[in-house]
Backbone as a ProteinNet text record, in pm:
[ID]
protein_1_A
[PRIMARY]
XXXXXXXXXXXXXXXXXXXXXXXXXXXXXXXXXXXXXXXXXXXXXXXXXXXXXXXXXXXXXXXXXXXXXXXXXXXXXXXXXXXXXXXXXXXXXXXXXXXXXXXXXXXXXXXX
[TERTIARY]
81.3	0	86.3	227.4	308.8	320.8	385.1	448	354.2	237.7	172.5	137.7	152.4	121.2	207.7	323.1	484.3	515.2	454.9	440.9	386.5	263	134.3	190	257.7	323.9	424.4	531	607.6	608.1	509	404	335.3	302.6	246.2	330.8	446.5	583.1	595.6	621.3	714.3	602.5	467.8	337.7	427.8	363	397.7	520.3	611.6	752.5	724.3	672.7	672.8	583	424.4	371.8	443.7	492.4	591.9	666.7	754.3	859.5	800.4	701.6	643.7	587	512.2	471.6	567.6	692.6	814.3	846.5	906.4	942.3	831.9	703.3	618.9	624.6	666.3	626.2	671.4	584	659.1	743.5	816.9	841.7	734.2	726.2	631.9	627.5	468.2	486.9	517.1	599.5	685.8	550.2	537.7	419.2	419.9	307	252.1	348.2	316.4	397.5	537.9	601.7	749.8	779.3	739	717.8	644.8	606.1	529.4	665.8	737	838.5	921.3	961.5	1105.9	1051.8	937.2	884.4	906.7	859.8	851.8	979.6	1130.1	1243.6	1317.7	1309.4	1385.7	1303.6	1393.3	1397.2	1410.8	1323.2	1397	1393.8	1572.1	1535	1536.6	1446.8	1474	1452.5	1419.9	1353.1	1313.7	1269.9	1149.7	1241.2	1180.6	1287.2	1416.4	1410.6	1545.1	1494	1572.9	1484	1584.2	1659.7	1727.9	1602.5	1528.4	1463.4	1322.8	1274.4	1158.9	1164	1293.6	1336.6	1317.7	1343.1	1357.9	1206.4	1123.1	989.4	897.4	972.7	906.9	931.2	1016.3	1063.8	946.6	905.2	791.1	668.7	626.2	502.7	419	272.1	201.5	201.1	289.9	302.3	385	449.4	564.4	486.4	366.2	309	344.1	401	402.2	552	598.6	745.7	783.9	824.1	888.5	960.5	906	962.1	977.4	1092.9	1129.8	1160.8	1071.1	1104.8	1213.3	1367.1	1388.3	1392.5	1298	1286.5	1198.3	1126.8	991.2	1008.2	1091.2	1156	1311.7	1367.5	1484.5	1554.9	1496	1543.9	1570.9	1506.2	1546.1	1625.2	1691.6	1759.6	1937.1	1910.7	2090.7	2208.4	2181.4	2250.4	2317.3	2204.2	2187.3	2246.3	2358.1	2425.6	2378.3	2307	2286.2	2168.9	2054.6	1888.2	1944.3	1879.7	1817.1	1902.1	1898.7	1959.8	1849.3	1884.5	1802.8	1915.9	1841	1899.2	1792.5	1931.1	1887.1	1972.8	1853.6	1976.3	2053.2	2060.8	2128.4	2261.4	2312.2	2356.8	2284.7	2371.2	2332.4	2366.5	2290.1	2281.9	2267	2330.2	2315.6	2301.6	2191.9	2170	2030.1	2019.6	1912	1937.8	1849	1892.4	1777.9	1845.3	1749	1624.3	1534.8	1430.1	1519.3	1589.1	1666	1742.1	1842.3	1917.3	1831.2	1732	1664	1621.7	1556.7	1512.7	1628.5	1737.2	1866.4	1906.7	1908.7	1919.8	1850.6	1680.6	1577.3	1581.9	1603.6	1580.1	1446.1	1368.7	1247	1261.5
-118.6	0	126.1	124.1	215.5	230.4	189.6	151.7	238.8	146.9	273.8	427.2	454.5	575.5	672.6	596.9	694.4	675	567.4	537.7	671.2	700.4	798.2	929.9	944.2	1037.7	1122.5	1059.4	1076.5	1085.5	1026.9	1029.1	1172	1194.5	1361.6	1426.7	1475.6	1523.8	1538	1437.1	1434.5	1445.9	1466.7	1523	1681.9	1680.9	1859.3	1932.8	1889.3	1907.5	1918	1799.9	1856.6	1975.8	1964.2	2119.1	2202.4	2237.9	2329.8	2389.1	2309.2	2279.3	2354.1	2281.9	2316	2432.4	2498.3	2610.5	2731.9	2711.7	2785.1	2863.9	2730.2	2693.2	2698.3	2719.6	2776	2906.7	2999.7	3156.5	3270.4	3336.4	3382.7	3523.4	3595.4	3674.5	3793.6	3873.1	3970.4	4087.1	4121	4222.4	4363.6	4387.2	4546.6	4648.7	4751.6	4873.6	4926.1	4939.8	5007.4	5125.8	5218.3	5328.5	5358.5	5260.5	5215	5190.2	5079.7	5034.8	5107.2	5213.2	5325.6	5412.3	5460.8	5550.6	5478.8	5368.9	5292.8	5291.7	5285.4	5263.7	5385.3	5508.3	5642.1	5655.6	5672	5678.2	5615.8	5514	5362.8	5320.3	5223.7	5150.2	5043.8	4903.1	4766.1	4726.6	4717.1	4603.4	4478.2	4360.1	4218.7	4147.1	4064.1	3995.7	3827.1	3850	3685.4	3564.5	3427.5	3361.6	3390.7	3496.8	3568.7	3527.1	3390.3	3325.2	3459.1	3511.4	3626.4	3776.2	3805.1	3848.7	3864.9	3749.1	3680.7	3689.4	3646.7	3641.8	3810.9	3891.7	4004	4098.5	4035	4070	4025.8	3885.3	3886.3	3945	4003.8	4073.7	4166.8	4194.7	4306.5	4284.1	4128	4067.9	4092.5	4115.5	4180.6	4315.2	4413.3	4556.5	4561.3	4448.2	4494	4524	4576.8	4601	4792	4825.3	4951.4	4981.3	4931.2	4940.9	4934.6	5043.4	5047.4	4938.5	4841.9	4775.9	4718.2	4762.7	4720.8	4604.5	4489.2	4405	4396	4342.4	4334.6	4260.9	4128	4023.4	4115.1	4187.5	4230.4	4421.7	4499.3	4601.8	4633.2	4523.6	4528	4648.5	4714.1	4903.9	4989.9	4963.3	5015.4	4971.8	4863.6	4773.2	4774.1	4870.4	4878.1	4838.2	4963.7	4935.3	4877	4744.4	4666	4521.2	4483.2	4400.9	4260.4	4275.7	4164.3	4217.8	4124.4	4153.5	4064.8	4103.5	4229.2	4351.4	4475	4617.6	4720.8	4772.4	4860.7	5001.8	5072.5	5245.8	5318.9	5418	5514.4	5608.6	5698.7	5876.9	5829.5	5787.6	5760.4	5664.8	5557.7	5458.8	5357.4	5265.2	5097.3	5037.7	4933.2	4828.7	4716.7	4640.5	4475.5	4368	4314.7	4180.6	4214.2	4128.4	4147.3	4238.2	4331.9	4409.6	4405.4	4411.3	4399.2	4532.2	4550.5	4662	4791.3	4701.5	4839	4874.7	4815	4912.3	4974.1	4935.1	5015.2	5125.7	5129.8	5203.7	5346.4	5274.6	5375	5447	5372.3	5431.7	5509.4	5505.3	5610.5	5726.8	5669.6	5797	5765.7	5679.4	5625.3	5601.1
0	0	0	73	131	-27.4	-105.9	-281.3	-333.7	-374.1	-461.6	-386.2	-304.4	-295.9	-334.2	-304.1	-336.4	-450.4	-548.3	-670.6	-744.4	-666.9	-732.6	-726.2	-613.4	-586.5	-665.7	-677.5	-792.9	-925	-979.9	-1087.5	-1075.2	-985.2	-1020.3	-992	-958.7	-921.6	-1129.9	-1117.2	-1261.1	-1336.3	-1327.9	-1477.7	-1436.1	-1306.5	-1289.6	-1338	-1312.4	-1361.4	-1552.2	-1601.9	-1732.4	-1808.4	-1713	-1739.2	-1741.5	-1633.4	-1580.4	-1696.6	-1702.6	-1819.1	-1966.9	-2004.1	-2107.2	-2131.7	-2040.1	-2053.5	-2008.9	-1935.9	-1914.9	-2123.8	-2146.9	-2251.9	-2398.6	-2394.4	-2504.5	-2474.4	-2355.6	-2347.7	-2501.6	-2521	-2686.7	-2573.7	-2695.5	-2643.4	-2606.4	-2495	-2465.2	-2548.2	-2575.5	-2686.5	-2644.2	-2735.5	-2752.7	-2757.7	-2702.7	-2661.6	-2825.8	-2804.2	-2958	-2989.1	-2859.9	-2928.3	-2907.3	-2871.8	-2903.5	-3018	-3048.9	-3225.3	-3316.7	-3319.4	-3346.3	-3362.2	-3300.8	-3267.6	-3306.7	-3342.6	-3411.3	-3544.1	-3620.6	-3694.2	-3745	-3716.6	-3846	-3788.4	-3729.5	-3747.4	-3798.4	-3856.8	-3916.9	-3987.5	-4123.1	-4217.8	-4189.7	-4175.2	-4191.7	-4293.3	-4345	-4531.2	-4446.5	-4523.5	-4500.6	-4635.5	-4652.5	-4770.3	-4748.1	-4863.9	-4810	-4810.6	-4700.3	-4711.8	-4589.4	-4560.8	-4444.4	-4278	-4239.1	-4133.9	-3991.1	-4064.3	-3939.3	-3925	-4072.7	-4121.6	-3970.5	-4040.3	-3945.5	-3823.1	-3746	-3580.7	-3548.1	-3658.4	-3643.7	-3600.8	-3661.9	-3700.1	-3549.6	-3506.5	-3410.6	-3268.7	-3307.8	-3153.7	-3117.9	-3214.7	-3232.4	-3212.6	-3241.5	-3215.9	-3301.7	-3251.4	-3386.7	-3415	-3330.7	-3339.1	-3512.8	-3542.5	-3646.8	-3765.9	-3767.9	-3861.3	-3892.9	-3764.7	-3783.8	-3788.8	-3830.7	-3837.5	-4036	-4068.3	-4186.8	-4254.2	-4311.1	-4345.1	-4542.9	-4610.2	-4691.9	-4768.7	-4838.4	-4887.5	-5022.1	-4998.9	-5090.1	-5197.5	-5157.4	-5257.4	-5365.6	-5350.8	-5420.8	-5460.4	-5391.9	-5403.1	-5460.5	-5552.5	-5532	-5543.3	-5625.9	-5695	-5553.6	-5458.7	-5287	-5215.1	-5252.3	-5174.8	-5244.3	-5361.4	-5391.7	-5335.3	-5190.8	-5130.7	-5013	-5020.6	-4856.6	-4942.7	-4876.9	-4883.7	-4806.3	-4683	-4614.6	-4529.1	-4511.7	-4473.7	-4311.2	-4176.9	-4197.8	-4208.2	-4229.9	-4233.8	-4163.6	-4083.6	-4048.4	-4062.6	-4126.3	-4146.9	-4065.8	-3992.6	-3884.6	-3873	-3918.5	-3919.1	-3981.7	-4109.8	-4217.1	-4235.5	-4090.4	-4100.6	-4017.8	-4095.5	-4131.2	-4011.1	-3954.5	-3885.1	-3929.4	-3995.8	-3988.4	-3864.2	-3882.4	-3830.6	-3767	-3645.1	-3583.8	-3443.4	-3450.3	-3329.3	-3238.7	-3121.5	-2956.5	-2967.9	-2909.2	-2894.9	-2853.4	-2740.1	-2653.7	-2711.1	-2808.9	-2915.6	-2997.7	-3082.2	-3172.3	-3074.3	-2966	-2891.9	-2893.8	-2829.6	-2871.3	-2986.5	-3077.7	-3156.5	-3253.8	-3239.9	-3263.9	-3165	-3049.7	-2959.1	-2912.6	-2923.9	-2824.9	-2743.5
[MASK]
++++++++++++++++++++++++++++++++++++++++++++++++++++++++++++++++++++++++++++++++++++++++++++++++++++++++++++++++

């Protein structure tokens, strides 16, 4: 009798542990304030282009706000994209940032 209980026991120990786990580990990232991304958005350019999985990571930092964020396709724009060598690029106050950048740098570097 002593067995299964410490049996049962541990058995819900270790379900809980994997909820746990799992929902730790599904959290998306938290969404960026409208008018942050609003304010990085009319100060900055993002080139990316389709296909650009650094592109995408980029997009989601933003959540569903990245709709307001300037963004340049150069698969489909290429005539804008001359002079962007590698997606993503974000231009601000007239130089270039490559790669993917944190909120709090864009933040910095708009001045939001």
């Amino acid at each position: 009798m002593k067995i299964k209980k410490s049996f049962w026991i541990t058995i819900i120990i270790i379900l809980a542990v994997i909820i746990l786990s799992m929902l730790i580990l599904s959290k998306k990232h938290p969404e960026t304030p409208e008018n942050i991304v609003k304010c990085i958005g009319e100060n900055s350019e993002l080139y990316g282009q389709l296909g650009c999985s650094a592109c995408k990571k980029q997009e989601e930092l933003f959540g569903e706000n990245s709709k307001y964020l300037t963004i340049i396709d150069c698969w489909n724009e290429r005539e804008k994209c001359l002079e962007i060598e590698y997606t993503p690029t974000w231009i601000i106050k007239g130089e270039k940032y490559v790669g993917v950048q944190s909120i709090e740098k864009l933040k910095e570097l708009t001045g939001c």
